[in-house]
Backbone and ligand atoms as CSV (ligand in chain L), in Angstrom:
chain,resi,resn,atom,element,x,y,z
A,1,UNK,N,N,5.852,-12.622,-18.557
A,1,UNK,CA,C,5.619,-13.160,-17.199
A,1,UNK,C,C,4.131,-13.458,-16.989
A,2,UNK,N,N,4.012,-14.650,-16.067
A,2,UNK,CA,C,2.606,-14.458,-16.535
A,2,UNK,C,C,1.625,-14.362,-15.231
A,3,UNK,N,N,2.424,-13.245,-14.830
A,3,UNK,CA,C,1.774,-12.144,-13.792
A,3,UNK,C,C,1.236,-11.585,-14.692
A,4,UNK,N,N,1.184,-10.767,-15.595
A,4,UNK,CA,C,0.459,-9.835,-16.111
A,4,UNK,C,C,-0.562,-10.187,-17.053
A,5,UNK,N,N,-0.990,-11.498,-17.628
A,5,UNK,CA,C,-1.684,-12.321,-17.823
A,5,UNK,C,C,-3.003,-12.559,-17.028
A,6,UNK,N,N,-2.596,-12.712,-15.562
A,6,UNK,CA,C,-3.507,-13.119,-14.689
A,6,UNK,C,C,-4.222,-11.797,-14.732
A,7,UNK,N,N,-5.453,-11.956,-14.579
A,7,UNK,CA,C,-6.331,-10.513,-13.906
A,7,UNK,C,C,-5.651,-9.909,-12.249
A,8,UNK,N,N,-5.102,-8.627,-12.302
A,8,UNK,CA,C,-4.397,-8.402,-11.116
A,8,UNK,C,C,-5.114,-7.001,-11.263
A,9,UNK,N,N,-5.046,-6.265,-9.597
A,9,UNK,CA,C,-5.772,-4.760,-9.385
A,9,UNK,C,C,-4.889,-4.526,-9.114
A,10,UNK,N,N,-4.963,-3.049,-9.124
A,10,UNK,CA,C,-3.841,-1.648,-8.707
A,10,UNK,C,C,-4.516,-0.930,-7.819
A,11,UNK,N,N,-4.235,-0.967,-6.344
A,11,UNK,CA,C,-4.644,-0.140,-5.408
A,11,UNK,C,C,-2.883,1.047,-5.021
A,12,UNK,N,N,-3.621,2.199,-5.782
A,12,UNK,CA,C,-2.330,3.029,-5.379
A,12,UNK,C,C,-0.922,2.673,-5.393
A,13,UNK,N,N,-0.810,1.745,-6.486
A,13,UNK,CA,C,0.641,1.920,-6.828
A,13,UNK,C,C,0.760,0.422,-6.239
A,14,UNK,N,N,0.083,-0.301,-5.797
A,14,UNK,CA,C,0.425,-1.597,-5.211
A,14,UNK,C,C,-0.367,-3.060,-6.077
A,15,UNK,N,N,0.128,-3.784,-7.010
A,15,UNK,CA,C,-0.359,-4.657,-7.543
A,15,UNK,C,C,-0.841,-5.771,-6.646
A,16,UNK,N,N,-2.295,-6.350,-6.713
A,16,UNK,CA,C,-2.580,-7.638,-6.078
A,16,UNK,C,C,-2.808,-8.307,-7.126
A,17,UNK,N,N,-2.839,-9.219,-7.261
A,17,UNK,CA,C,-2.719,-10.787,-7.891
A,17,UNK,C,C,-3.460,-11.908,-6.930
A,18,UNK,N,N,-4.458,-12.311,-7.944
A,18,UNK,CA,C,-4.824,-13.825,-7.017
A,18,UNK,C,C,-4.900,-14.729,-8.320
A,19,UNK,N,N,-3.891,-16.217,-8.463
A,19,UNK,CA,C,-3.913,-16.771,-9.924
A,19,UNK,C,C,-5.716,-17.589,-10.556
A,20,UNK,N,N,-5.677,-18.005,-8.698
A,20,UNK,CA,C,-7.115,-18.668,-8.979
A,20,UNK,C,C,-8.387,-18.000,-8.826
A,21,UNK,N,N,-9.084,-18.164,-10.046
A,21,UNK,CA,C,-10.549,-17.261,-10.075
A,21,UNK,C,C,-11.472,-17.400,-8.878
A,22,UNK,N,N,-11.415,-18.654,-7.916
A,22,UNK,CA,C,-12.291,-19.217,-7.131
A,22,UNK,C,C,-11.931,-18.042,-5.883
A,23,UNK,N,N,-10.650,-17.354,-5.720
A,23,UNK,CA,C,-10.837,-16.854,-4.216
A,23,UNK,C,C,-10.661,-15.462,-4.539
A,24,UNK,N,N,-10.458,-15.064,-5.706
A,24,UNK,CA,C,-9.289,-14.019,-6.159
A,24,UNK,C,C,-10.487,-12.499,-5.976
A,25,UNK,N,N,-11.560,-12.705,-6.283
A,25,UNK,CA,C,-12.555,-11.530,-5.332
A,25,UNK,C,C,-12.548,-11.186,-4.171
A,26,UNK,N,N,-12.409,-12.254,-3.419
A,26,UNK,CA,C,-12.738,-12.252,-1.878
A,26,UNK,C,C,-11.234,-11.610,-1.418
A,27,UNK,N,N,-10.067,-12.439,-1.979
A,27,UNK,CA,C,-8.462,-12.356,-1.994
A,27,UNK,C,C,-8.476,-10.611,-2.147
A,28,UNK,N,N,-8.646,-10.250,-3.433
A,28,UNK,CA,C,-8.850,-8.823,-3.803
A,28,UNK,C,C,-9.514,-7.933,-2.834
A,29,UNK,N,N,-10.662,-8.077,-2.435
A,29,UNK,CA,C,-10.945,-7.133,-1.142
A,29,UNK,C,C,-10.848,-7.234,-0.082
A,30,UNK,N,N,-10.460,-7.978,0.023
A,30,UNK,CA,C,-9.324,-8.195,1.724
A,30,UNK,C,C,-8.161,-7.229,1.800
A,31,UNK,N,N,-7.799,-7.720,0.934
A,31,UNK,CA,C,-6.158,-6.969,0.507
A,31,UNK,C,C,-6.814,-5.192,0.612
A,32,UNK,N,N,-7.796,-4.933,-0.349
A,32,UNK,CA,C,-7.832,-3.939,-0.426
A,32,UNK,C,C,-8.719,-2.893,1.341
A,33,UNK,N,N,-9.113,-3.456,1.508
A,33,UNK,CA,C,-9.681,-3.095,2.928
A,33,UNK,C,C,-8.366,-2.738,3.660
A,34,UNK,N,N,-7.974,-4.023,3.840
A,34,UNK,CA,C,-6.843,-4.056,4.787
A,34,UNK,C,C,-6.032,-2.730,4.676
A,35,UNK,N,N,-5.134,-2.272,3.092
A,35,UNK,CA,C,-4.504,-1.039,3.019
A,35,UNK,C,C,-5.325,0.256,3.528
A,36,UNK,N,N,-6.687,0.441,3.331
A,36,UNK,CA,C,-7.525,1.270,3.509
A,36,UNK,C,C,-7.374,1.506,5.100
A,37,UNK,N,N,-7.521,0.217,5.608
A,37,UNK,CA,C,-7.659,0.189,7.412
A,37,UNK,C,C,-6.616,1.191,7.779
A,38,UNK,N,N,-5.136,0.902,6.974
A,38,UNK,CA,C,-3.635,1.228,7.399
A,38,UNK,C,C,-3.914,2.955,6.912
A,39,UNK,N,N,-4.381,3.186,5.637
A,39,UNK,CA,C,-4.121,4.311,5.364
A,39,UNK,C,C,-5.207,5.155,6.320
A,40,UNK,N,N,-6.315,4.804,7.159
A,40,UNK,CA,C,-7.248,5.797,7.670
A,40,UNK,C,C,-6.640,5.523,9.064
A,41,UNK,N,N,-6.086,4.548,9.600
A,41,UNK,CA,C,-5.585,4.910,11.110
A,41,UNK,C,C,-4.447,4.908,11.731
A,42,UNK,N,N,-3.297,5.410,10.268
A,42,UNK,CA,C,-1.858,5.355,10.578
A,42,UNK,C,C,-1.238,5.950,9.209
A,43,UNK,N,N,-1.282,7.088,8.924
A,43,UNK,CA,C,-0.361,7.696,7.329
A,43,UNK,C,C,0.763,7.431,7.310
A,44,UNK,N,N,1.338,7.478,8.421
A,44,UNK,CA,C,3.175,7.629,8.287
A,44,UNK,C,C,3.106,5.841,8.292
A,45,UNK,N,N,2.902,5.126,8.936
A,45,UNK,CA,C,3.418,4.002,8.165
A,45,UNK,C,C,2.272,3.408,7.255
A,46,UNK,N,N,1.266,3.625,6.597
A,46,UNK,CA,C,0.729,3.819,5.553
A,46,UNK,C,C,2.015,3.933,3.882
A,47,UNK,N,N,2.699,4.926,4.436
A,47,UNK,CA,C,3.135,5.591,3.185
A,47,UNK,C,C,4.544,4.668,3.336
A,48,UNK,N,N,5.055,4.128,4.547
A,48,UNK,CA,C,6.101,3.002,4.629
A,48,UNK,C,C,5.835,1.831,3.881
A,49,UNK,N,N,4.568,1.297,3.837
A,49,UNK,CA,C,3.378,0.359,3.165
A,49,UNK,C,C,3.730,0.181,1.763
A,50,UNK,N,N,3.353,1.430,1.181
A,50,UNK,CA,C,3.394,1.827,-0.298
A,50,UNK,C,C,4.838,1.948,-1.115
A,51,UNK,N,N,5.503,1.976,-0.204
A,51,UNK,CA,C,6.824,2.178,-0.542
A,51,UNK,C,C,7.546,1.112,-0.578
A,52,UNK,N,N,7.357,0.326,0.379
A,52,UNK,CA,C,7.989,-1.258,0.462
A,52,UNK,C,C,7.541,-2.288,0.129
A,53,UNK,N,N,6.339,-2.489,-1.170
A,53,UNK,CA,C,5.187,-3.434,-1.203
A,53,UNK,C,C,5.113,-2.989,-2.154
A,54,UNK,N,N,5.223,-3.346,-3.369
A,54,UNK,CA,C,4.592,-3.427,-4.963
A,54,UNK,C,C,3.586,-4.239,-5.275
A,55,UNK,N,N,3.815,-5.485,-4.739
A,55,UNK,CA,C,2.912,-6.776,-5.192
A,55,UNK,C,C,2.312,-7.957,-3.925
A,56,UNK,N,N,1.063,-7.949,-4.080
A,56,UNK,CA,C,0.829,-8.570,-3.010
A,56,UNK,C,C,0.192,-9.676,-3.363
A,57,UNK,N,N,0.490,-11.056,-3.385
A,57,UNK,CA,C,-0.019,-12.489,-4.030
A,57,UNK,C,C,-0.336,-13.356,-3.599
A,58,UNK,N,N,-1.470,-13.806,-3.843
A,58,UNK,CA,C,-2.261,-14.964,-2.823
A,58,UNK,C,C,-1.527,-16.197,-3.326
A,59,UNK,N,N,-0.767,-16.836,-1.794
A,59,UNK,CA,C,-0.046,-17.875,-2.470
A,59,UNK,C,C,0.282,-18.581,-0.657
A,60,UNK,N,N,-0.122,-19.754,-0.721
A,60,UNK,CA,C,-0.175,-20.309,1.153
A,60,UNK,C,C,1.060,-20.139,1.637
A,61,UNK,N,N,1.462,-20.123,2.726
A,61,UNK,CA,C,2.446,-19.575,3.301
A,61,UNK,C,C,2.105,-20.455,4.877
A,62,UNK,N,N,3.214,-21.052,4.992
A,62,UNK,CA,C,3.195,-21.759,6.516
A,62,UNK,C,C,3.416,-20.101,7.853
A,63,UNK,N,N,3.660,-19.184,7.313
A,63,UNK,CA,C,3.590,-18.235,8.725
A,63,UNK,C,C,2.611,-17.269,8.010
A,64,UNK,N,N,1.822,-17.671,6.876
A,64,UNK,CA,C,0.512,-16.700,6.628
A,64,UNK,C,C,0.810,-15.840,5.523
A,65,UNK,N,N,2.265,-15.266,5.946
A,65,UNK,CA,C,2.997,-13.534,5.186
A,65,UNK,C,C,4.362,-14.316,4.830
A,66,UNK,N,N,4.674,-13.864,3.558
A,66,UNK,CA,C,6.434,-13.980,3.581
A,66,UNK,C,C,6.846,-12.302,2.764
A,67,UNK,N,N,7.543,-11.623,3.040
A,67,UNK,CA,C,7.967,-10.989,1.984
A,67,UNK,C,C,9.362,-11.458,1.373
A,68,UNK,N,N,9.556,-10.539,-0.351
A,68,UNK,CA,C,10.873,-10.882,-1.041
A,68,UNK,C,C,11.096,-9.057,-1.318
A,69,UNK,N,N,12.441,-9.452,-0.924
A,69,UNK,CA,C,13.522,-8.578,-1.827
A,69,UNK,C,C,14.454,-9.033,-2.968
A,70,UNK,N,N,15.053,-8.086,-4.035
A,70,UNK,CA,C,14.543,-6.861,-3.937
A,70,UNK,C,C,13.416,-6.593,-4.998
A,71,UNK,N,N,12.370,-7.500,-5.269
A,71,UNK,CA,C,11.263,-7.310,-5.934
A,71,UNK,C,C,9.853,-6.709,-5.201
A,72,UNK,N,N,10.171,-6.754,-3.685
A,72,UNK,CA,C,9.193,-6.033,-2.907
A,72,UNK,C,C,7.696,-6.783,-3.420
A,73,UNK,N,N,7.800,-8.345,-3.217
A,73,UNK,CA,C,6.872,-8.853,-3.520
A,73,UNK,C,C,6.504,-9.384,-2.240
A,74,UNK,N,N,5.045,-9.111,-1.213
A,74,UNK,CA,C,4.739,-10.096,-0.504
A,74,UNK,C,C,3.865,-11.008,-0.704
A,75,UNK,N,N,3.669,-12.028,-1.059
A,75,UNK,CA,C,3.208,-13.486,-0.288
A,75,UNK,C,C,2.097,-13.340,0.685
A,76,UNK,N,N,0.363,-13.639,0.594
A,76,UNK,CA,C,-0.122,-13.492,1.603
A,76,UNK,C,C,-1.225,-14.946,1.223
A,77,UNK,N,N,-1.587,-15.454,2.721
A,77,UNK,CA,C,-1.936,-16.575,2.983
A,77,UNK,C,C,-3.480,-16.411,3.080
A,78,UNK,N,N,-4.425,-16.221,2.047
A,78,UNK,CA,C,-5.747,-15.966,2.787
A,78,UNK,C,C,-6.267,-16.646,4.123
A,79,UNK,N,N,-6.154,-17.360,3.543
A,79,UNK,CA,C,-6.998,-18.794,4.374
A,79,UNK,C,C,-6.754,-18.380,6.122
A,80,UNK,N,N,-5.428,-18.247,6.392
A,80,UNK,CA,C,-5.127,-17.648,7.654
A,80,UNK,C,C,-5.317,-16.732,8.235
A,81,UNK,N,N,-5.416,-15.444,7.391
A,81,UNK,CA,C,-6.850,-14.504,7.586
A,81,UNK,C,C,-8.406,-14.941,7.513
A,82,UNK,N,N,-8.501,-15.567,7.049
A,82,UNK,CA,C,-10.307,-15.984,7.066
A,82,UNK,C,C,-10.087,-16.162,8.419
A,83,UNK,N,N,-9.416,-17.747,8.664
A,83,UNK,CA,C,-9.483,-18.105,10.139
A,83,UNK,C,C,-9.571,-17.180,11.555
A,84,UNK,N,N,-8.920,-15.996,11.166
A,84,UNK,CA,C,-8.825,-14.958,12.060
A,84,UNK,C,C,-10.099,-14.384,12.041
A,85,UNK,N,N,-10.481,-14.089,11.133
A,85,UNK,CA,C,-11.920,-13.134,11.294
A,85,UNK,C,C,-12.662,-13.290,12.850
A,86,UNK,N,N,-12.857,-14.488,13.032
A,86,UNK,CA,C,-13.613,-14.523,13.871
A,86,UNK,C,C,-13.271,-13.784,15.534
A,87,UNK,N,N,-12.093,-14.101,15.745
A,87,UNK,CA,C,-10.821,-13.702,16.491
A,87,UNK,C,C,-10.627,-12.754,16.547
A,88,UNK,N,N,-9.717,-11.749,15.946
A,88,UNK,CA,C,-9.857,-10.551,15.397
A,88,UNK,C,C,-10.069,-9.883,14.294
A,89,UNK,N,N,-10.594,-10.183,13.663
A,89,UNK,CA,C,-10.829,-9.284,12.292
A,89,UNK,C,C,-9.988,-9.349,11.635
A,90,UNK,N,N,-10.347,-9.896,10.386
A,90,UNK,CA,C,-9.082,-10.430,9.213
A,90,UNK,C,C,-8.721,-9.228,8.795
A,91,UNK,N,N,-9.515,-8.115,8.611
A,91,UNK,CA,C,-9.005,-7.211,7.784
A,91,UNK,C,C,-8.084,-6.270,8.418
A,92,UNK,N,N,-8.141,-6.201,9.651
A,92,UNK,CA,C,-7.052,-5.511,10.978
A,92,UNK,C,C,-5.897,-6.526,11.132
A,93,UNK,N,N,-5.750,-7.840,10.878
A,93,UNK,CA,C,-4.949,-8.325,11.337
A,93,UNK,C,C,-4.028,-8.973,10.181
A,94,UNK,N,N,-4.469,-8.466,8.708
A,94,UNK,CA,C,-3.897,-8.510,7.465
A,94,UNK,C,C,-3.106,-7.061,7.354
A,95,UNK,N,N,-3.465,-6.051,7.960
A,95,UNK,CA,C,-3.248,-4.799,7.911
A,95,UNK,C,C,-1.996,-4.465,9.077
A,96,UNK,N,N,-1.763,-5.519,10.531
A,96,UNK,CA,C,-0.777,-5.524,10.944
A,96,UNK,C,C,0.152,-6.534,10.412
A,97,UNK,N,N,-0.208,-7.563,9.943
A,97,UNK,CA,C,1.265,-8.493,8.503
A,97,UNK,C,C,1.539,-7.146,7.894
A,98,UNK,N,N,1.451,-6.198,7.251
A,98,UNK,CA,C,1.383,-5.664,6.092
A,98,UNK,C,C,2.512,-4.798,6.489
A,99,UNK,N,N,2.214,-3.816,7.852
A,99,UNK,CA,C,2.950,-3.058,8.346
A,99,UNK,C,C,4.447,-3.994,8.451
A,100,UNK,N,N,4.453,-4.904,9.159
A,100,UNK,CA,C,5.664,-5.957,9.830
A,100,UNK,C,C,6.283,-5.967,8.538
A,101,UNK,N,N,5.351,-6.350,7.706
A,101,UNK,CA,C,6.285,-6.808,6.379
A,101,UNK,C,C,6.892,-5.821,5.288
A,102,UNK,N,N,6.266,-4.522,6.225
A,102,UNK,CA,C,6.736,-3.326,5.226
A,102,UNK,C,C,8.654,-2.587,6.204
A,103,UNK,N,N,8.249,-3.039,7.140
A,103,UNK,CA,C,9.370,-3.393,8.216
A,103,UNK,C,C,10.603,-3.334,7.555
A,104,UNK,N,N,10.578,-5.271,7.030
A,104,UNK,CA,C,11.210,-5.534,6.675
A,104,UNK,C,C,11.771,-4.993,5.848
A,105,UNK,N,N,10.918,-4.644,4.756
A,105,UNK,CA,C,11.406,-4.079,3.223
A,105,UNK,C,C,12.079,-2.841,3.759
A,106,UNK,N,N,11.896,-1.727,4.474
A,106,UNK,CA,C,12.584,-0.699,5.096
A,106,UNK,C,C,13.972,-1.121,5.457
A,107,UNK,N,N,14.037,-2.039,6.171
A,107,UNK,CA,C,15.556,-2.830,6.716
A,107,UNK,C,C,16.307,-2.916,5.368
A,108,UNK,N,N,15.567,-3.825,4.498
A,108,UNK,CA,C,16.323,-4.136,3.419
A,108,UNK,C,C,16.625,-2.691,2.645
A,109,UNK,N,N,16.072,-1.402,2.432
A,109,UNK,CA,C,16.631,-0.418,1.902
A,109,UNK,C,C,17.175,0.532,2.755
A,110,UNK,N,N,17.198,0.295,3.729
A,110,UNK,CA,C,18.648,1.085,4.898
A,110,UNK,C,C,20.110,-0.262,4.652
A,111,UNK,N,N,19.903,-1.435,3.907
A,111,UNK,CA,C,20.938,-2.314,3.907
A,111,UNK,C,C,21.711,-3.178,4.973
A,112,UNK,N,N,20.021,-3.678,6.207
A,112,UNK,CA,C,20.348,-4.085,7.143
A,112,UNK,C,C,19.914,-5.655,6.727
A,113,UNK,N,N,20.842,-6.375,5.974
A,113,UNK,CA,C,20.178,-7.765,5.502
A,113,UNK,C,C,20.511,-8.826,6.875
A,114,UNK,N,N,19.195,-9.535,6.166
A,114,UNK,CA,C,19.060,-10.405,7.594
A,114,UNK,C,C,19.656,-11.850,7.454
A,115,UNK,N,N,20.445,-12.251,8.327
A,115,UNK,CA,C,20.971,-13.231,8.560
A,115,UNK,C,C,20.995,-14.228,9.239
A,116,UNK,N,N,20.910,-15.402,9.534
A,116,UNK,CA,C,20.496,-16.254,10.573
A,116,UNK,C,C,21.012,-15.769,12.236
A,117,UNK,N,N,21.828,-14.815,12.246
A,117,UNK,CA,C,22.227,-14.173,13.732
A,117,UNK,C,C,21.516,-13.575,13.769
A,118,UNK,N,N,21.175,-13.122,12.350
A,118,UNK,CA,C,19.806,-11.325,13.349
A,118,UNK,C,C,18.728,-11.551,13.000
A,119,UNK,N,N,18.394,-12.829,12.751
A,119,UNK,CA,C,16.953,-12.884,11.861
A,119,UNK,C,C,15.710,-12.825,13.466
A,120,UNK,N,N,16.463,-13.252,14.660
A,120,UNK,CA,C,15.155,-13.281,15.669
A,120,UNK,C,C,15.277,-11.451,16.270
A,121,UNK,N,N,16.331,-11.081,15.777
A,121,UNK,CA,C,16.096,-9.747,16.023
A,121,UNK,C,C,15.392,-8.827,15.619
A,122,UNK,N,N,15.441,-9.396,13.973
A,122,UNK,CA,C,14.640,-8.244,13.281
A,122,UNK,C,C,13.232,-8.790,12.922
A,123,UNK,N,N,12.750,-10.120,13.490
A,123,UNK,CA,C,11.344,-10.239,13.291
A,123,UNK,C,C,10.993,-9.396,14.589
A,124,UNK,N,N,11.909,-9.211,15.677
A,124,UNK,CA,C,11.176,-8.854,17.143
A,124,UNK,C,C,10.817,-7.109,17.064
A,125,UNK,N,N,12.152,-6.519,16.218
A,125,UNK,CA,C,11.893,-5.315,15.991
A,125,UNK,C,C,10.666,-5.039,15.061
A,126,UNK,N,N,10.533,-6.071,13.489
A,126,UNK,CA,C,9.157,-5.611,13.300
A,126,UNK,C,C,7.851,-5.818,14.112
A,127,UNK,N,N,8.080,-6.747,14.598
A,127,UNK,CA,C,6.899,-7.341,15.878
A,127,UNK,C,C,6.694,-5.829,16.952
A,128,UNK,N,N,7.499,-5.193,17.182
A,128,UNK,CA,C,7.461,-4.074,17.946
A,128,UNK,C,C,6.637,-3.049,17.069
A,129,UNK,N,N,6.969,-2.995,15.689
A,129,UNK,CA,C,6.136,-1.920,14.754
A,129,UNK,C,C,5.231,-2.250,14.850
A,130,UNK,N,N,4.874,-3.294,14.596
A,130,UNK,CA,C,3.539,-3.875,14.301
A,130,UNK,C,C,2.396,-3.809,15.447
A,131,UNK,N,N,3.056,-4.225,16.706
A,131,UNK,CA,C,2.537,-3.901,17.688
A,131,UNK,C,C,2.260,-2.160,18.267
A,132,UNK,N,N,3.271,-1.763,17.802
A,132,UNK,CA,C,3.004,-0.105,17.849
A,132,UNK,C,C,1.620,0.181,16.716
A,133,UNK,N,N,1.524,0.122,15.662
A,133,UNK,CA,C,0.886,-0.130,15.260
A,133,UNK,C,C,-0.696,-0.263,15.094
A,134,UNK,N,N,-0.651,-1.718,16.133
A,134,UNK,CA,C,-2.138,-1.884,16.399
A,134,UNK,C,C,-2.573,-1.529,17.521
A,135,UNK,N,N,-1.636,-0.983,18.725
A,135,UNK,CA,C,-2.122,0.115,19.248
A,135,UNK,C,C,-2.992,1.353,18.984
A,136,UNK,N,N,-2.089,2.005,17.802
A,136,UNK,CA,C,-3.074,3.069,17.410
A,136,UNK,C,C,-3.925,2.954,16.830
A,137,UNK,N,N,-4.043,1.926,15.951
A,137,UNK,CA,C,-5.440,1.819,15.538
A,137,UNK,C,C,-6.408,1.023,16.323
A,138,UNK,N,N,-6.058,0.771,17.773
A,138,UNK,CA,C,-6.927,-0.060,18.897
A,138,UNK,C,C,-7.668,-1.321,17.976
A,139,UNK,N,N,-6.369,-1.938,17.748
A,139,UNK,CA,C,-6.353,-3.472,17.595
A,139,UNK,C,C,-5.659,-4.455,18.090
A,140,UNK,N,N,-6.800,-5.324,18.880
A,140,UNK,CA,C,-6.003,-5.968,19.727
A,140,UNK,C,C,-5.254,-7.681,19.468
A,141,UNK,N,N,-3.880,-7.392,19.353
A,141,UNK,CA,C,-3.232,-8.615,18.683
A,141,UNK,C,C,-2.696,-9.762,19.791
A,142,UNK,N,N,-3.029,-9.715,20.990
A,142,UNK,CA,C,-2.383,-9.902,22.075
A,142,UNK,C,C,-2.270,-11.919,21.495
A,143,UNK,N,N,-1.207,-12.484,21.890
A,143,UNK,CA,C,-1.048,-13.845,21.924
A,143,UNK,C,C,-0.439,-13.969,20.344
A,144,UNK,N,N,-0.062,-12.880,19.853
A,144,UNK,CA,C,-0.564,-13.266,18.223
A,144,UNK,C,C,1.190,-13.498,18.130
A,145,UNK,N,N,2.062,-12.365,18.771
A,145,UNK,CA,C,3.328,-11.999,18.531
A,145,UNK,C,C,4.144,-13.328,18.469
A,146,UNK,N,N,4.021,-13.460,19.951
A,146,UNK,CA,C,4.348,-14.582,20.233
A,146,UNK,C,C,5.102,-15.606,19.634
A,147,UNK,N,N,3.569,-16.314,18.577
A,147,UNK,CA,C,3.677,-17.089,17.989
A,147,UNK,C,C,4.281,-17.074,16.963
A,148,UNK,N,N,4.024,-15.724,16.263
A,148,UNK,CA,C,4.964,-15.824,14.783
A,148,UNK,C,C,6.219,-15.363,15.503
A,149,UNK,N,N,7.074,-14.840,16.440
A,149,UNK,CA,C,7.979,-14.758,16.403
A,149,UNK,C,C,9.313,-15.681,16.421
A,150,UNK,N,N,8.426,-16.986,16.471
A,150,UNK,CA,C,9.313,-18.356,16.313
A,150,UNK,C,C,9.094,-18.791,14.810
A,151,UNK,N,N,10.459,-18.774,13.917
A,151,UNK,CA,C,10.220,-19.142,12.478
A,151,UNK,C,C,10.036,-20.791,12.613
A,152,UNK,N,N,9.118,-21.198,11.652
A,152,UNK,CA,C,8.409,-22.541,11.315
A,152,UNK,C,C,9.944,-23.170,11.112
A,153,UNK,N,N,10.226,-24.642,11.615
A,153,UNK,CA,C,10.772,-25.260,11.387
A,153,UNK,C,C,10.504,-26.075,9.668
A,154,UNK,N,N,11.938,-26.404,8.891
A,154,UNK,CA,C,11.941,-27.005,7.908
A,154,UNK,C,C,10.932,-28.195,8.003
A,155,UNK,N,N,10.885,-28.828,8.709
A,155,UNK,CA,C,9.888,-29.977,8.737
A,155,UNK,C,C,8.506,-29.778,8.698
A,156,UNK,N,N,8.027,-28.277,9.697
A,156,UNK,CA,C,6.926,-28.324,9.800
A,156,UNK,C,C,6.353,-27.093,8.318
A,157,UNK,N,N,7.229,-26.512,7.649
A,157,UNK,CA,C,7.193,-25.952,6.433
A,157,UNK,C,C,6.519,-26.871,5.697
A,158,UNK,N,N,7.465,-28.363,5.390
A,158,UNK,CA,C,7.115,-29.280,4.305
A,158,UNK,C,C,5.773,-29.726,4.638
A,159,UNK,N,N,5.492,-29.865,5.432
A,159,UNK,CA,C,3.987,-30.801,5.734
A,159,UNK,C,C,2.887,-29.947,5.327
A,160,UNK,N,N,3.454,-28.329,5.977
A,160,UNK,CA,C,2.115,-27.530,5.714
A,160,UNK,C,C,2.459,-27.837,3.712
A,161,UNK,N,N,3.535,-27.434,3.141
A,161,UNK,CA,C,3.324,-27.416,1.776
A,161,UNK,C,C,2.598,-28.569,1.081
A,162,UNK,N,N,2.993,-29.880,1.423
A,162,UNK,CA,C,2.171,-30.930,1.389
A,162,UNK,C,C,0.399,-30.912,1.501
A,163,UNK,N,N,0.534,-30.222,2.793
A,163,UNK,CA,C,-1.108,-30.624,2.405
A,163,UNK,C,C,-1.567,-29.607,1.861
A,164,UNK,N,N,-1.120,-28.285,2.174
A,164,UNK,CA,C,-1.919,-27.374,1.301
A,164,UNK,C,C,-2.208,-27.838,-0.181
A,165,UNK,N,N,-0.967,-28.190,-0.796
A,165,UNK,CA,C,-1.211,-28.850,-1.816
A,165,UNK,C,C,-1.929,-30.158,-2.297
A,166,UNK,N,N,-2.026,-31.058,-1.565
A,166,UNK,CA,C,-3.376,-31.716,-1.849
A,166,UNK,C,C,-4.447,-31.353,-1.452
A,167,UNK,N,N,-4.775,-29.939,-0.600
A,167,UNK,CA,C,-6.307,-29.208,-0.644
A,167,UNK,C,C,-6.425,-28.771,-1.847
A,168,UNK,N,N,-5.154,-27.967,-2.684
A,168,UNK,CA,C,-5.523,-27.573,-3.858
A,168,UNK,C,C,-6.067,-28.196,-4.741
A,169,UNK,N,N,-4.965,-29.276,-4.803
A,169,UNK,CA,C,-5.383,-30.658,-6.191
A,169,UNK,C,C,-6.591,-31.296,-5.840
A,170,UNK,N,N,-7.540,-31.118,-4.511
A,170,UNK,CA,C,-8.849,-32.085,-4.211
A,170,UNK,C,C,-9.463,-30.855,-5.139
A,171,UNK,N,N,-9.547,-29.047,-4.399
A,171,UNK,CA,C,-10.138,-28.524,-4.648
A,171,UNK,C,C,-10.655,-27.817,-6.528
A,172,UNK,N,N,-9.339,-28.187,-7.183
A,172,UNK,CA,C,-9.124,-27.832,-8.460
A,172,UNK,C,C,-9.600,-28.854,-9.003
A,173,UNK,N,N,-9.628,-30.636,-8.815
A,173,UNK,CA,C,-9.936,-31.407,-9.744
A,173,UNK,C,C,-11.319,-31.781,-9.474
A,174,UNK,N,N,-11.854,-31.596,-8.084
A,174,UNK,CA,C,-12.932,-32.354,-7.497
A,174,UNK,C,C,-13.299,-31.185,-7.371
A,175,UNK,N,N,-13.305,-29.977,-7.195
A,175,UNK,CA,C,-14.286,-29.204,-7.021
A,175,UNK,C,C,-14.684,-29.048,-5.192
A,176,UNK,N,N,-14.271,-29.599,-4.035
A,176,UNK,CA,C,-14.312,-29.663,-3.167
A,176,UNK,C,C,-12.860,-29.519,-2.168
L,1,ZN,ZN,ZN,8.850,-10.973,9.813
């Protein structure tokens, strides 16, 4: 596979992966902050974190985060954290995706699979963790829920994949 090929870190049992050398430092300590944030101002779902999350891979994502079962692989969007920094702090607000998405993976090993009837249910219930969450660690996500709690339409999926992908191909062949 040629995951294991790529240069990837091991933070406590959790593999990150970034394929391209250009972000994959910056990618790498984001990621790694972010778990740090979770493990110093929340253990119990800290250790939900570690348990539902093996692999975490820089790869664009039209809602930022996707996770997979049952490989317990998530999907994370840098770029949409950078953008946040300014806003709230990428590394707090990578650290509430993380929780949401560790959510999920919990659902999926109690064997509550999600289906197009319960799928606005169970983003709202992780949206509730998540928001519990950044309460305790007095981070403020306000406006944020909201928005991801409406899944991206097929149309507006393709466009983001589209252009992300010709940012890549400018940025990989042109250097810009
Ligand atoms: Zn979700």
């Amino acid at each position: 596979m040629a995951l294991w090929l790529s240069p990837h870190f091991d933070y406590q049992g959790i593999t990150i992966v970034d394929f391209r050398p250009e972000t994959r430092d910056r990618f790498t300590s984001l990621v790694q902050e972010a778990l740090a944030f979770i493990s110093e101002k929340d253990p119990n779902r800290y250790r939900r974190v570690l348990r539902e999350i093996k692999l975490i891979n820089h790869l664009p994502r039209v809602t930022g985060a996707q996770y997979f079962r049952p490989s317990r692989v998530c999907y994370i969007d840098e770029q949409v954290f950078q953008a946040a920094k300014s806003l709230h702090g990428n590394v707090g607000a990578l650290a509430c995706v993380l929780v949401h998405e560790s959510v999920h993976g919990e659902l999926f090993t109690r064997h509550v699979l999600e289906t197009s009837r319960n799928r606005s249910r169970i983003e709202g219930l992780c949206n509730r963790e998540m928001a519990r969450f950044a309460r305790r660690a007095n981070f403020n996500i306000e406006g944020w829920v909201e928005e991801s709690a409406t899944p991206p339409s097929y149309g507006q999926q393709l466009r983001f994949a589209f252009r992300r992908c010709l940012e890549m191909l400018r940025h990989d062949l042109f250097g810009r």
